[in-house]
C-alpha positions, 0 to 999 in steps of 0.5 A: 481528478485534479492535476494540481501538483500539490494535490497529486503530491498530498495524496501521494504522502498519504498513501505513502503513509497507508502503505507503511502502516499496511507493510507493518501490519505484514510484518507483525502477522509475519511474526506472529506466523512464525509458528503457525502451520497455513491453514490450521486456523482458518480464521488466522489464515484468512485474516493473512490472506485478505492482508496480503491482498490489501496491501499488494491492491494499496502497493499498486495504488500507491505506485499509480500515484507516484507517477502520476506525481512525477509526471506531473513534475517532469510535463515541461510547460506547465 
């Protein structure tokens, strides 16, 4: 792993962007899943389930980037 700043940086922006499409991909299956009952089609169900999953990982994945960026912005002396 390298503790290049504008490495840190770079991959912070692209989760960044994989999180914003990941959110909207929720919330498009949110629309959809207006008038669905849960688990009245398994297939749609899990294909829900395993998005909710995905992005919650992604969220998590991303926040661990993001402080690895401001930590490395904030070390004094480098």
């Amino acid at each position: 792993m390298s503790d290049e700043p504008g490495s840190v940086r770079n991959r912070f922006r692209s989760d960044f962007i994989v999180e914003m499409v990941l959110m909207a991909a929720l919330a498009v299956y949110f629309l959809l899943a207006r008038d669905q009952v849960v688990g009245a089609d398994l297939g749609f169900t899990v294909v829900g389930a395993v998005l909710m999953a995905l992005a919650t990982y992604w969220t998590l994945h991303t926040l661990k980037d993001g402080l690895q960026f401001l930590t490395l912005r904030l070390r004094p002396g480098k």
